[in-house]
C-alpha positions, -999 to 999 in steps of 0.1 A, spaced: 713 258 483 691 281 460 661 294 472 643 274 445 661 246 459 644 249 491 609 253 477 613 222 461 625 201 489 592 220 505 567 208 486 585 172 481 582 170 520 548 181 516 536 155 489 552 124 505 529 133 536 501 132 514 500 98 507 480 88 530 439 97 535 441 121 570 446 102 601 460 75 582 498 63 592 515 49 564 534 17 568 551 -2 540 527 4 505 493 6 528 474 36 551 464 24 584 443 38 609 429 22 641 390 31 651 394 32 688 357 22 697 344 -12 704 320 -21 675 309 -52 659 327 -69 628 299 -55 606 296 -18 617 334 -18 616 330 -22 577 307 4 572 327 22 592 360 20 570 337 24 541 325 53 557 364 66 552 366 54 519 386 25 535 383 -14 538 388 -34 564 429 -47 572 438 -75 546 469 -94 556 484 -108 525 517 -115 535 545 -122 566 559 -88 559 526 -69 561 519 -88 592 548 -72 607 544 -41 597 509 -41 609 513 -56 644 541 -29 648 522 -1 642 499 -17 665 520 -19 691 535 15 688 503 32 692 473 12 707 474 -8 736 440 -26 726 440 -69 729 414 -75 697 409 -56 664 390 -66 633 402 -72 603 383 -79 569 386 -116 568 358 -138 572 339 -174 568 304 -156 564 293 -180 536 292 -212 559 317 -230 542 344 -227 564 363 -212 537 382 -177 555 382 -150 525 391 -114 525 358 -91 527 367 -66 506 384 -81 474 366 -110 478 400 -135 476 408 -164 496 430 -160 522 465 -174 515 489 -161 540 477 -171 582 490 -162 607 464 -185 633 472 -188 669 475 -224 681 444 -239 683 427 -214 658 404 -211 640 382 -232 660 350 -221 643 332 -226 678 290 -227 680 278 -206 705 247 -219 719 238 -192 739 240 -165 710 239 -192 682 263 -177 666 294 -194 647 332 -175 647 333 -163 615 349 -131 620 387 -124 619 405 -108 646 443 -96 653 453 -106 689 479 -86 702 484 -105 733 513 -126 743 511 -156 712 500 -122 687 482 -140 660 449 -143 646 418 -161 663 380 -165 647 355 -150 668 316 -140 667 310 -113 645 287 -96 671 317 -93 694 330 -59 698 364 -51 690 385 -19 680 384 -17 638 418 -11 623 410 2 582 435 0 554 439 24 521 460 19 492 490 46 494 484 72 467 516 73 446 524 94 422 537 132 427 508 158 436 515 188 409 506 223 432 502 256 412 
């Protein structure tokens, strides 16, 4: 192999790491990165933001997967928070960030159960990712606090250097 060969592979090697924002794990075509701090649904978005981020949107079986296996491979947390939400009272579950409805669910049985809690009176609204033994998704109060996990689009594309 010519020494130009190896400097190629190099910076190959080097670009494919890139794809992701720093401290971002890449899994399938998305970034992921878990916020290990108990916040609430809200601050967990500015948070993301805050990274140039959005909260987790689950759009299909496959991502689902993926997801819940990175989680399990590195966090041992129960709850995180993902983007989706029924914030505008009409019991309609939409994703946060790009504003569309969700399609693909992954509920756990007996969810969502939009409770009323009377001593917070607060509604679940807020989506979470259960990684307990049924691992699905459950409403809960926004004002709960729960790890965050964010999602970025992989950057694709080849990174020119020099």
């Amino acid at each position: 192999m010519s020494p130009l060969s190896v400097v190629c592979l190099g910076l190959l090697w080097i670009s494919a790491s890139s794809l992701c924002p720093e401290d971002f794990t890449r899994e399938g075509e998305s970034c992921y990165k878990v916020v290990p701090v108990n916040m609430s649904w809200a601050d967990g978005w500015m948070i993301c933001k805050t990274m140039r981020s959005f909260m987790v949107e689950i759009d299909s079986r496959e991502e689902q997967l993926r997801v819940f296996g990175f989680l399990q491979r590195h966090h041992e947390q129960n709850k995180f928070w993902t983007g989706g939400t029924a914030l505008y009272g009409n019991k309609q579950w939409t994703w946060m960030t790009s504003g569309n409805a969700i399609a693909y669910t992954n509920w756990i049985q007996g969810q969502p159960d939009n409770s009323y809690h009377s001593d917070t009176g607060n509604w679940d609204t807020c989506l979470a990712l259960n990684m307990n033994k049924q691992a699905g998704w459950s409403d809960e109060q926004c004002e709960q606090t729960n790890y965050m996990l964010c999602e970025a689009d992989a950057m694709s594309g080849s990174i020119l250097v020099g």
